[in-house]
N, C-alpha and C positions, 0 to 999 in steps of 0.2 A: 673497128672500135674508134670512137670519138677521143682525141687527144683532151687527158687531165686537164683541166682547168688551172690557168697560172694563179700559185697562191697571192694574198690578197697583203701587199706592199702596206709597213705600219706606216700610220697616221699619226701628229699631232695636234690636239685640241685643246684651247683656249678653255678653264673651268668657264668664265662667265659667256661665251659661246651663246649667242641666241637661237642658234638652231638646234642646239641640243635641248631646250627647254622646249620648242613650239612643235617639231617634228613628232616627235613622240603623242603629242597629242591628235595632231592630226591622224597618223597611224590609229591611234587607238578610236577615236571617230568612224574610220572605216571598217573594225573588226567588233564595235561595241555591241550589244542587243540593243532595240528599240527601248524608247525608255529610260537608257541607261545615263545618268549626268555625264560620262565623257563625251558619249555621240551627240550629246547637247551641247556640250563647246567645239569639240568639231564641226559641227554642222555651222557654227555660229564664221570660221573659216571661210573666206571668200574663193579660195583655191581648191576645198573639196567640194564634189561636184556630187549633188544626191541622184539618184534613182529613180525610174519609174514606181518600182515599189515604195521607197521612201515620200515620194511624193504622196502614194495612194495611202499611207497611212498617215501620214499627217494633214491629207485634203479632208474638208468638209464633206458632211453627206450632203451633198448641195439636190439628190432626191427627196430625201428625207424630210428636207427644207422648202421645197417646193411644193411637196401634197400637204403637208403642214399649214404652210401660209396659204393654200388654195382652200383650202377644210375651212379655215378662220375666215377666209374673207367670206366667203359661202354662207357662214355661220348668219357673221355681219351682218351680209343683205338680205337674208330672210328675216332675222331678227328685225332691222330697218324696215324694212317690210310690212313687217307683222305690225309694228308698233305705228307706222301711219297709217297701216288701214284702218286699226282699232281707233287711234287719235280721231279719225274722220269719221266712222262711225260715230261718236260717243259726242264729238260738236253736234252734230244734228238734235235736235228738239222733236223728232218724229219715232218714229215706231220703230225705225230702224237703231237708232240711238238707242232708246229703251231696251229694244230684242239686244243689243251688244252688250251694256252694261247686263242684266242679267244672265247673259251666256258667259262672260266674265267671272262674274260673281259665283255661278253655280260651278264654274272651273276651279276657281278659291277652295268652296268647301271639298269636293271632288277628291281636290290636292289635298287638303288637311285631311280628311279621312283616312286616305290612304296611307298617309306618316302616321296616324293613329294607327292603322291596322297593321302597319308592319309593326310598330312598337308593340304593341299588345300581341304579334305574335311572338317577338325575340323573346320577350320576357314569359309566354308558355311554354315556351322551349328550354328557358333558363331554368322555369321550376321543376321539369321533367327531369331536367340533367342535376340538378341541384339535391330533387328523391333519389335517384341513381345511385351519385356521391356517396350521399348520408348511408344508403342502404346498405351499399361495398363498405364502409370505415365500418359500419356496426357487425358486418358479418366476419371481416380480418378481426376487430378487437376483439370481435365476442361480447359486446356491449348489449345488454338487455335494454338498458335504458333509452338508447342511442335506437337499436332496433326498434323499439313499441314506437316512439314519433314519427318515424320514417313510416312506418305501416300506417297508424293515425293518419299521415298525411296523405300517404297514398287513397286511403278510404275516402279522407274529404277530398280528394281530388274527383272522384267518380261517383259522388255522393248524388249532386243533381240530375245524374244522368238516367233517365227512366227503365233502359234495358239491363241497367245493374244496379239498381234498387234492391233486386233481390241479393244479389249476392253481395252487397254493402250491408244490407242487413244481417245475414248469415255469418258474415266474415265477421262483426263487432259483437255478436253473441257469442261465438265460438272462441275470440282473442280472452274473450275474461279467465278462459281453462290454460291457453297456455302459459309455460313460467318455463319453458328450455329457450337456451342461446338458440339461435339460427329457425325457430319453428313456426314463430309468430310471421316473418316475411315469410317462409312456404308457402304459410297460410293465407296468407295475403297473395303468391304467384298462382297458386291454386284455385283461389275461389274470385279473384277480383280480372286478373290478367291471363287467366285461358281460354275464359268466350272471348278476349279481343284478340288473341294470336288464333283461336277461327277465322274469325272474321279478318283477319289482315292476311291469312293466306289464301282464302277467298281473293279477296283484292290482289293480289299477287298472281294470283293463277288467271284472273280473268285476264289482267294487264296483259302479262306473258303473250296469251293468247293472240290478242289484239293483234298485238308487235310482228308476231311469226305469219299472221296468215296476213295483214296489211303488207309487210315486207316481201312477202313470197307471191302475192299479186299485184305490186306495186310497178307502173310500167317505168318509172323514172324513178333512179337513184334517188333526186333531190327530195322528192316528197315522201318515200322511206323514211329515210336520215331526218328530215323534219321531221314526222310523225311520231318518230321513235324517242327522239328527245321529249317533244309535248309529253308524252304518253307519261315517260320514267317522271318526268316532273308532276305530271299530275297523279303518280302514282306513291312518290313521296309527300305528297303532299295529304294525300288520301289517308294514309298510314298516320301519318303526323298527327292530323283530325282525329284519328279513332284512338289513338292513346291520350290524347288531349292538349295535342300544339297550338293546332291551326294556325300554321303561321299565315305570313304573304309572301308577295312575291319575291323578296327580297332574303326573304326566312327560307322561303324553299332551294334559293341558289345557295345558300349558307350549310341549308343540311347538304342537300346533292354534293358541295366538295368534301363535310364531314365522311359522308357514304363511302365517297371515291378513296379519298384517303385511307376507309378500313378495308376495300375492295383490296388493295396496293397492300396495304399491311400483312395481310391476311393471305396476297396471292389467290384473289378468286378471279381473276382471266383464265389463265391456267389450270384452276381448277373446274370452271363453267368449261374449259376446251374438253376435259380430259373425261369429266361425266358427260359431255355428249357422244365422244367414241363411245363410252362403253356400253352406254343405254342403246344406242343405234346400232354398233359395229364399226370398226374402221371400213370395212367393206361398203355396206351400206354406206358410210359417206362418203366413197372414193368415188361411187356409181349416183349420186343426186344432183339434178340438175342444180345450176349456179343459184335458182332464186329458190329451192326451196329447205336448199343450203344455208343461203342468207336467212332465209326466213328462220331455220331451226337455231342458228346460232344466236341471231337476235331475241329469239324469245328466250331462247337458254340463258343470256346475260340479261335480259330484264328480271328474269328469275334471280340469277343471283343478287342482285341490284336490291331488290326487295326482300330478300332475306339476312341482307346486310342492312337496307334499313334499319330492316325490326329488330336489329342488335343494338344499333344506336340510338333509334329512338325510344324503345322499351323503359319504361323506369323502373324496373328491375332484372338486375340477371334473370337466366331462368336457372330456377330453385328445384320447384316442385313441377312446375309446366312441360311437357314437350315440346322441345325447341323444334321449330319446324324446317325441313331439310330442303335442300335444290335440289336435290332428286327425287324425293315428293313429286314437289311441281313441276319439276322435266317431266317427270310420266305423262302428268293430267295434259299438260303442252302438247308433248308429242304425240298424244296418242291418237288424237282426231288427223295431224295431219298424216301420216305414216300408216297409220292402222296395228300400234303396236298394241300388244295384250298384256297384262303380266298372265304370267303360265300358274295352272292354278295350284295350290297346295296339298302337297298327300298327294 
């Protein structure tokens, strides 16, 4: 056993003592968290000595800083670039001069159209979401009044459209009979918005398709994974168009994060995982090869993808409609690739 330690002979100290003020701070420099204003007067100390770690957190991303400045110079001299070839084009008095200036010009209008067209699409999308609103406050308050514009509006919204003429028709002789809270939008999910939830699970189911048999014959990842993106995007955007968005390009990356966001809300990863066991088998998917795997799970999630769409895009709950399901369209998906059946009735 190691002999006790001799105890520790009293001291005395001077109150005005300048090491009783400075040490303590140094100390406390070396024991502070990052951050903290004592290790920033310690540090400020010529006699504490920092850290590799300390250094690495107070150095510059000098990476950071260099694909940065290479990006911008890059920028620079393409832009420099571009701007003396055009300058030199456009001094000329020849054909070439002329062919610039209107390639130019037709780039102008190009560009302003397309700020047109994404604007004219946000603001489709704003009056879709806008009937939505209005539809949900009239149906919570029980507002009749509130309700019949919202319906109104729905009508005129689909009024120019020639494959529902008829049933715009239908739908504005039939609203003069109702007088109950909640019947008149029925009557409107019923007769205005159930040939478009056909037709959008249509669009939906083919999409699906696409995704699962492109991906399950796809020889490279990359062009998968690209295709699969194009697809869903132009698959919201399809949807969009048939309820009456059309947005751009701009509009469609706006809805796709709306979408994700009710995907995430909602829990439909996990729930596209969980109806593809059960449609397939755990068995059966323990025993498929990798791409036709990938392919069933990809079509599975464009499926759901598109069924959460039509919940955000729709301009009204569904009332009186059949809301159309991901296991619907699992089936119609899987069933070319697998050879499933449903088993028949009775």
């Amino acid at each position: 056993m190691s002999a006790a330690p001799e105890p520790r002979k009293p001291r005395v100290f001077a109150p005005d003592d300048p090491a009783l003020i400075e040490e303590p701070a140094a100390a406390a420099g070396a024991d502070a968290a990052p951050g903290d204003p004592a290790a920033a007067t310690a540090s400020a100390d010529p006699t504490v000595r920092p850290t590799l770690a300390d250094l690495g957190r107070r150095g510059l991303r000098w990476g950071t800083i260099l694909i940065a400045t290479l990006a911008g110079a890059a920028l620079l001299g393409a832009g420099a670039w571009f701007a003396r070839l055009v300058s030199a084009a456009l001094v000329r008095d020849d054909w070439v001069g002329w062919t610039t200036l209107v390639l130019l010009l037709t780039a102008g209008v190009a560009t302003l159209m397309l700020g047109l067209r994404e604007i004219v699409g946000f603001s489709r999308l704003a009056r879709l979401h806008r009937v939505k609103a209005e539809a949900a406050a009239a149906i919570r308050e029980r507002d009749q009044k509130r309700e019949r514009k919202a319906a109104l509006r729905l009508a005129g919204l689909y009024a120019r459209r020639p494959e529902l003429a008829w049933s715009v028709r239908r739908f504005r002789e039939h609203a003069r009979d109702v007088h109950d809270a909640g019947e008149l939008l029925a009557l409107a999910d019923r007769d205005l918005l159930a040939p478009l939830d056909l037709e959008a699970r249509r669009l939906v189911t083919a999409s699906a398709k696409r995704v699962a048999t492109v991906t399950a014959l796809s020889p490279m990842v990359f062009i998968a994974v690209t295709y699969v993106g194009v697809e869903n995007l132009r698959l919201l955007r399809g949807l969009a168009t048939l309820y009456g968005g059309r947005p751009g390009f701009i509009g469609v990356l706006r809805l796709a994060n709306m979408v994700l966001a009710h995907i995430v809300a909602t829990g439909g990863i996990a729930m596209t995982d969980d109806l593809l066991g059960q449609f397939l088998g755990q068995d059966i998917l323990r025993r498929l090869s990798r791409r036709l795997g990938e392919g069933a799970f990809n079509g599975a999630l464009t499926a759901r993808i598109g069924i959460a769409a039509i919940d955000v895009i729709r301009p009204l709950p569904f009332l009186a409609a059949t809301r159309p399901r991901v296991r619907d369209v699992l089936g119609e998906v899987l069933r070319p690739m697998f050879g499933v059946a449903k088993k028949p009735s009775g």
